[in-house]
C-alpha positions, 0 to 999 in steps of 0.5 A, spaced: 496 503 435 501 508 434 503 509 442 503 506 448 505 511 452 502 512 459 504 518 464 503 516 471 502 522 476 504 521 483 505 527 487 510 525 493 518 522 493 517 514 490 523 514 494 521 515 501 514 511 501 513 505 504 508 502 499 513 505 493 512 497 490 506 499 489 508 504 482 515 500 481 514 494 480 507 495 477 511 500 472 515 494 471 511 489 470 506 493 465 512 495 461 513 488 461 505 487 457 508 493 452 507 500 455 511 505 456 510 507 463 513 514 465 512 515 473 511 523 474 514 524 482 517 529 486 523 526 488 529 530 489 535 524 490 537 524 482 542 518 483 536 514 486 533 516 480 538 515 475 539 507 479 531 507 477 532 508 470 538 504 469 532 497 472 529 500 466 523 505 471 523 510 467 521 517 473 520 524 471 522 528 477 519 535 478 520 539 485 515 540 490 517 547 494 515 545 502 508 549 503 503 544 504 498 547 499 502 552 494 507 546 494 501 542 491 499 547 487 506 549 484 508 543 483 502 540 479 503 547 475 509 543 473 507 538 472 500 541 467 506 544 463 510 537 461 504 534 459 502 540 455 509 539 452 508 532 450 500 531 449 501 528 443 506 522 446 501 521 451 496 516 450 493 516 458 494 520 463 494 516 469 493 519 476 490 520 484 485 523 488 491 528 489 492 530 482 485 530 479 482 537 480 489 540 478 490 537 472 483 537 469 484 543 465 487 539 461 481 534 461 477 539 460 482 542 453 481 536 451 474 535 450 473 543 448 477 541 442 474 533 442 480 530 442 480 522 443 487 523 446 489 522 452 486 518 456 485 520 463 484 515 469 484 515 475 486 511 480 482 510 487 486 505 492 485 509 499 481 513 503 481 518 509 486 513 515 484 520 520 480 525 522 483 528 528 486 534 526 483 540 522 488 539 516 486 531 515 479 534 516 480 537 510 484 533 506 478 528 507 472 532 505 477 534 498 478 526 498 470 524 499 469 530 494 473 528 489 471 521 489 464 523 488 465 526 482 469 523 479 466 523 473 468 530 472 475 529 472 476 523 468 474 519 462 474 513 466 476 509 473 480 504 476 479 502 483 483 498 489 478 493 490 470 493 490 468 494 497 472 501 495 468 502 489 461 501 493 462 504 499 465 510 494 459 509 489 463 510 483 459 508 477 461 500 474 460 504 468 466 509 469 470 503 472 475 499 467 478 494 472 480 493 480 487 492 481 489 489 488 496 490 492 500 484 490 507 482 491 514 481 489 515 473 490 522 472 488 524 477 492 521 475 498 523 467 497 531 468 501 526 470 508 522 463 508 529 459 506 533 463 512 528 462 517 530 459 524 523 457 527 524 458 534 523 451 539 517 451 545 522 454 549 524 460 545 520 466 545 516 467 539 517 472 535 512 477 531 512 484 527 508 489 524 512 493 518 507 500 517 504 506 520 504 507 527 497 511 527 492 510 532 487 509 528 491 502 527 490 500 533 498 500 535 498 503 541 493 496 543 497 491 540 502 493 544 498 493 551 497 486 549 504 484 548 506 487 555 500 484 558 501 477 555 509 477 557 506 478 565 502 472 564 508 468 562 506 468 555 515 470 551 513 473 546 516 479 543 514 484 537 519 488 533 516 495 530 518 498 524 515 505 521 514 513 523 508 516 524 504 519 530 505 514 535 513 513 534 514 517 540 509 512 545 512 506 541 518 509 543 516 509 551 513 502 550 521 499 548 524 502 554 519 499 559 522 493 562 521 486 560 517 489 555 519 485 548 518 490 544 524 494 540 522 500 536 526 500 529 525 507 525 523 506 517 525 501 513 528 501 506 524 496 502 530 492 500 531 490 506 523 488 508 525 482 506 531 481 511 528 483 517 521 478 515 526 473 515 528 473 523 521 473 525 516 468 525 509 471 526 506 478 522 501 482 525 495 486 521 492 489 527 487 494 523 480 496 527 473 493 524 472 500 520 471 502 513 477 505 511 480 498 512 475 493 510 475 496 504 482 496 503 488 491 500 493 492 505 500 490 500 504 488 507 499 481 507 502 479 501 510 481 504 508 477 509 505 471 505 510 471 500 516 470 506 512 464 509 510 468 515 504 466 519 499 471 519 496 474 526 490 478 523 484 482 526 477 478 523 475 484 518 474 483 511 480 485 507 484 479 512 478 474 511 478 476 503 485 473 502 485 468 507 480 462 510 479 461 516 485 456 518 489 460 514 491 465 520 491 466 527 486 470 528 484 477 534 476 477 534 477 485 535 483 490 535 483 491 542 488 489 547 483 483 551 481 479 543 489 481 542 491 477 548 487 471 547 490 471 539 498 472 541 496 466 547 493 461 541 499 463 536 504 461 543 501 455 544 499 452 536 507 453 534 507 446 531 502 447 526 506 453 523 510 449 518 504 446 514 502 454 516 508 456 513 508 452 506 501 456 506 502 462 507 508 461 501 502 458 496 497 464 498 503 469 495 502 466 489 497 468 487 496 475 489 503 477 485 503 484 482 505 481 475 497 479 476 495 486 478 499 489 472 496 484 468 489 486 471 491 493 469 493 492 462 487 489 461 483 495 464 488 500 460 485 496 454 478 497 455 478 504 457 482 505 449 477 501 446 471 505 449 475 510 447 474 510 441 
């Protein structure tokens, strides 16, 4: 095979998102399966950057002027010629939703000279969280429109999960794997030995790390925490993140006696630290498509820090964990969050053995198997290439 080298488009700061693990330790990992992964991002932090190449994360930064849909145009324009340049290095092209039309003209050179390479994947791991104001509205149409024809815009397919796939209805045909969120458990070890398990007497301690949408049913969780505490259940709930709902988050910390602390965004070096301080994770996802059919990456953090898992019953919680496995919130609203927060604040002695699961679980859902998934794919796309 005379090259292995792999262009990854992500068309946002890899710095500054939250899930950034996921394209890290995936380069990371299937650099270790033999490829050259070369990460394409916008990013403008260059000693970041440099910090990255330095770990071995080969990144190439263009910029992306700040205009929502000239800044995208111009920079994937950048991006187009790069790649033009080095046609001949790359072996797969390996993109998003955001990146599919925009680079297509590439795809459609390639086919117009019948050329074997590159291959282009595109890679399906999200849809639409919301609906509510004209831009997301179009940004979800796009989105929709995109995945639906899929075919247009690539040669082959990966997708997050099956769910994904069915509900999206791309063709088993054109897909090559799925591949999971998953966990770095090394780096999450030092929370489950640093932990200091709080007595009956002691309040009990939970965080949500993520989003602070609506759609996520933040504002409910909340309601609960505040509405438990007046019921003479001490808990308390550490919020970490950005999004609409901050300023509410905010408002709801001040309120006396409320339990809650607002912490802004946290670097994903230091998730790890403030895991470790809290006994209980929370993943108050609504019963809706857009989350069944997901692989929330901060389940894995949670397990892999021997967290107990607080969790909505929906299908991308009750995929990963059995019955016993978790604390369960029949719903996301405040009443089945209310009774979830009682049955963790009165089943304390059962979070040891609760705890050792949760650290078992982890393993198996480590991103070196997710990349190994994915190099399987990538090798299955090539030979159908052929």
């Amino acid at each position: 095979m005379a090259s292995k080298t792999i262009y990854w488009v992500y068309p946002g700061s890899l710095e500054k998102t939250l899930d950034r693990a996921t394209w890290l330790e995936m380069a990371k990992e299937l650099k270790a399966e033999g490829w050259d992964i070369k990460l394409i991002s916008s990013d403008e932090n260059q000693k970041w950057i440099f910090e990255q190449n330095q770990k071995g994360i080969s990144i190439i930064s263009f910029t992306k002027p700040n205009a929502y849909l000239v800044g995208i145009l111009i920079y994937h324009l950048r991006v187009s010629f790069f790649l033009l340049k080095n046609i001949k290095n790359a072996q797969i092209i390996y993109f998003g939703h955001e990146s599919a039309v925009i680079l297509s003209p590439i795809l459609l050179l390639k086919r117009v000279l019948r050329r074997k390479m590159p291959i282009f994947i595109f890679d399906t791991r999200t849809m639409p969280m919301s609906y509510s104001t004209n831009k997301l509205r179009f940004r979800a149409k796009y989105y929709l429109w995109v995945n639906k024809h899929g075919s247009l815009f690539s040669d082959f397919q990966t997708v997050i999960t099956r769910r994904m796939a069915d509900v999206l209805k791309i063709p088993l045909s054109k897909i090559v794997c799925f591949w999971s969120s998953g966990v770095n458990v090394e780096m999450f070890k030092e929370s489950s030995r640093t932990r200091q398990w709080g007595s009956e007497s002691d309040p009990l301690r939970l965080i949500y790390i993520g989003s602070l949408a609506s759609e996520r049913h933040i504002r409910e969780l909340c309601q609960a925490i505040i509405n438990i505490r007046t019921k003479g259940v001490d808990v308390t709930l550490d919020l970490f993140g950005d999004g609409p709902l901050k300023d509410e988050v905010i408002e709801f910390s001040k309120r006396m006696n409320s339990g809650i602390k607002y912490f802004s965004t946290v670097t994903p070096e230091l998730i790890p630290q403030a895991l470790a301080k809290s006994e209980v994770g929370v993943l108050p996802f609504p019963d809706e498509i857009q989350f069944r059919v997901s692989s929330p990456i901060k389940l894995f953090e949670y397990l892999a820090s021997g967290l107990i898992i607080l969790a909505t019953r929906i299908s991308c919680h009750m995929d990963i964990l059995d019955k016993d496995e978790a604390i369960w919130a029949e719903s996301a609203e405040v009443e089945d969050f209310e009774k979830a927060l009682r049955e963790a604040y009165l089943n304390r002695k059962r979070f040891s053995q609760m705890s050792i699961n949760s650290l078992r679980k982890a393993t198996g859902y480590s991103w070196k198997k997710s990349a190994n998934n994915l190099s399987q794919g990538f090798y299955k796309a090539i030979n159908n290439n052929l």
